[in-house]
N, C-alpha and C positions, 0 to 999 in steps of 0.2 A: 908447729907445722902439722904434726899428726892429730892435733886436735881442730882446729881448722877444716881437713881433709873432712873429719868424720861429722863435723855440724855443718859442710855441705851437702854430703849422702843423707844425714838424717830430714833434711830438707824437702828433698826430693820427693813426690806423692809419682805412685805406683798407676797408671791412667789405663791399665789393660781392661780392667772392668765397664769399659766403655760401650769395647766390643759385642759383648753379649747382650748388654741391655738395648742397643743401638736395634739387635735382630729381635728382641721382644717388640720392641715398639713396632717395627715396621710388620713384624706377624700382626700384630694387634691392628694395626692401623686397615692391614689386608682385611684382617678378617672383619670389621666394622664396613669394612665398603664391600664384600659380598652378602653378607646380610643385610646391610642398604638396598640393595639391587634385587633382592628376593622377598622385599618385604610384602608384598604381593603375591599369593602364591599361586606357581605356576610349575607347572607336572613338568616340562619339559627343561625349565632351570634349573629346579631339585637335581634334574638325572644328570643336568652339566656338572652340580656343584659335588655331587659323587662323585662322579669320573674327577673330577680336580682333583679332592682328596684323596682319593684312590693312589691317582700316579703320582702326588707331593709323598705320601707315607709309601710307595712303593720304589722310588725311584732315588727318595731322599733330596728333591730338588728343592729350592727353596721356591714361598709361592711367588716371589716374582718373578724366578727364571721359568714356571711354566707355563707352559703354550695353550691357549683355550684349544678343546677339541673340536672339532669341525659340526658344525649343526648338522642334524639328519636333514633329508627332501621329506620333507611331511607328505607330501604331494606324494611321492614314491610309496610310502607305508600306508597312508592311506587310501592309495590303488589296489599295495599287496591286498590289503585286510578284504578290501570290497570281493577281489577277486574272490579266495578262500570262502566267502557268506556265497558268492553267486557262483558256486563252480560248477560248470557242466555236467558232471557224472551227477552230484545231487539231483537237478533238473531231469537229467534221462532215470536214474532210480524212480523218483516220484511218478513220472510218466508212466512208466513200468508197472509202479505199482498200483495205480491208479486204472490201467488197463486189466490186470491180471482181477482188481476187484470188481470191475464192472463183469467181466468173463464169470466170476466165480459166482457173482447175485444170477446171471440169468441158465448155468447150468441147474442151480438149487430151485431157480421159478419153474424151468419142467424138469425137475425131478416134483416138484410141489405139484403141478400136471398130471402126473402118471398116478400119486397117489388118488389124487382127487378123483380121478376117473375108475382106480381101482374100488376109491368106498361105492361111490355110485352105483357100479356093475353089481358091487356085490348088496346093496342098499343098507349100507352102514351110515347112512346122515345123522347125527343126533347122537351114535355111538365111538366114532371119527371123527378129527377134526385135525386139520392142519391150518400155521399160521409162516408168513416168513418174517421174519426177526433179524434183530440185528446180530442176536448169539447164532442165527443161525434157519434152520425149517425144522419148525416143531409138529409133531403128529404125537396128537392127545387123543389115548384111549380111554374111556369111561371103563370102569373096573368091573361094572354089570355083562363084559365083552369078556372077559376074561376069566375070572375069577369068581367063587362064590365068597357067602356075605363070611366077616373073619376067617380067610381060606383065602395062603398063598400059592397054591400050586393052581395050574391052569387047569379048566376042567376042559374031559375029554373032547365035546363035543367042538372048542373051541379052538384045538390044536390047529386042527389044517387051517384056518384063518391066521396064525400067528406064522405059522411056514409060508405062507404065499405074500404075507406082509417084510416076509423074510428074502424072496424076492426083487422088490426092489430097494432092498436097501445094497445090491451089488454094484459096485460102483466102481470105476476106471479113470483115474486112480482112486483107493480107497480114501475115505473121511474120516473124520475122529469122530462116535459115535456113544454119546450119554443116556442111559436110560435109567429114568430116575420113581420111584415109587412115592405117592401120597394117598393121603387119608382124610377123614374129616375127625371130628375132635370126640368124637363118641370114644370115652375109654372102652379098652379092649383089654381084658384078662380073661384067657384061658390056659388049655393044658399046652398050647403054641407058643403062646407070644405073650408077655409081657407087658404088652405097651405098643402104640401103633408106630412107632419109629422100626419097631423090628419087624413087625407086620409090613409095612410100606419098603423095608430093603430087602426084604426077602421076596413080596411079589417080583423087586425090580430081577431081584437074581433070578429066577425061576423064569421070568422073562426073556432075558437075555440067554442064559442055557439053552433054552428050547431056539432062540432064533439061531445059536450059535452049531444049531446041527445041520445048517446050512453050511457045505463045505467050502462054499466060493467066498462065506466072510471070514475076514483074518482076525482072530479074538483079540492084537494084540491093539485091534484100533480100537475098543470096546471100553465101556466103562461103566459102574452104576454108584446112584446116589437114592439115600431113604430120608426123604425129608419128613416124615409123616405126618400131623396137621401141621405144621408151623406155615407153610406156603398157599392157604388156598387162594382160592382162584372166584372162590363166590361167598357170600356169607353162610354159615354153621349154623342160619338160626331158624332154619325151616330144610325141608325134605331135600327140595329140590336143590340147594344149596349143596346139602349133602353128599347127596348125590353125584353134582359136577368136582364135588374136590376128590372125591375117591377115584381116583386117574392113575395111569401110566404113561409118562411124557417120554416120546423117543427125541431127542434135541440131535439134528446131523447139522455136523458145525462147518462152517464156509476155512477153505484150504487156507486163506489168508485171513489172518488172525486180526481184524481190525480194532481191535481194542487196545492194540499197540503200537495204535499209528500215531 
């Protein structure tokens, strides 16, 4: 009897291992028909098939109890988006700015007026010169105005011309104002200078000192640069050439900075 009993339990096959292969297959089976469906690739499937996974491994549900997420209104996002590119305040900024530059070209065209009228009166033509630019309104002094030949300091007789150039450069509101020294390429060795890089930054200093004892300008809008020959403005290979690079360039720069638009 008792052998009997136990050659029908030894019989008996164990059928639990069913279960779990049963849930392979159908993951398998899942996961074969989402990548069917996306074999195509499309942005906005991708973002469905994350959000799936996402809430299958956060949620622990299996993938056929969960729920597809709701599709966005494209329509709606891509209203949002347009709006954001065309927003109103953009639109009045540029408006704004776009006034505030046209305002700041025609304060610099008569300030460029008053200069022009000042070389005139005084008959500086040839030795003055103003342009208006995009960096700004340049007034180029020929160095034969100012200074003698290798000689950075201003000579005497030239003073009061550089104080009454001093003048108008008073302005309401103040500008940002560069003055820069150059040369032509003739080496310079004396008991001064070194080299005309140092010659050309020291007339710019000596330049600006002297306008700077006008008390109505504020030194802290001021600035100077020695580029010494590296910059001319004519060729080096006759006089007159020479001549036009030996300069002092005053550059008063426009309030709005277009070069960062």
């Amino acid at each position: 009897m008792s052998r009997r009993k136990k050659k029908h339990d030894d019989s008996h096959i164990d059928e639990a291992w069913l279960l779990p292969y049963a849930d392979i297959l159908t993951l398998l089976l899942a996961l074969f028909i989402v990548l069917f469906s996306i074999s195509s690739v499309d942005a906005q499937k991708l973002q469905e098939l994350s959000k799936v996974f996402n809430g299958i491994f956060a949620s622990g549900n299996g993938v056929l109890n969960y729920t597809k997420p709701a599709p966005q209104d494209s329509t709606k996002t891509n209203e949002g988006m347009k709006d954001q590119v065309t927003a109103p305040d953009t639109k009045v900024n540029n408006e704004e700015l776009k006034k505030l530059q046209d305002q700041d070209k025609e304060e610099l065209k008569e300030l460029q007026a008053r200069v022009n009228a000042y070389i005139k009166e005084k008959k500086l033509e040839g030795k003055f010169a103003t342009s208006l630019t995009d960096e700004g309104l340049l007034l180029t002094i020929r160095d034969n105005v100012l200074f003698g030949s290798g000689r950075a300091d201003i000579r005497h007789k030239d003073v009061n011309t550089a104080k009454e150039l001093s003048n108008l450069l008073v302005m309401d509101p103040p500008r940002n104002i560069m003055i820069s020294g150059h040369t032509d390429n003739v080496p310079i060795h004396n008991a001064n200078f070194q080299s005309n890089w140092e010659l050309s930054v020291m007339r710019a200093m000596n330049f600006m000192k002297l306008i700077l004892e006008n008390k109505s300008l504020d030194p802290k809008f001021f600035s100077i640069k020695g580029y010494g020959e590296f910059k001319p403005i004519a060729s080096n290979g006759t006089a007159e050439g020479r001549a036009k690079n030996r300069r002092v360039e005053v550059l008063i720069m426009p309030r709005v900075n277009l070069s960062k638009q």
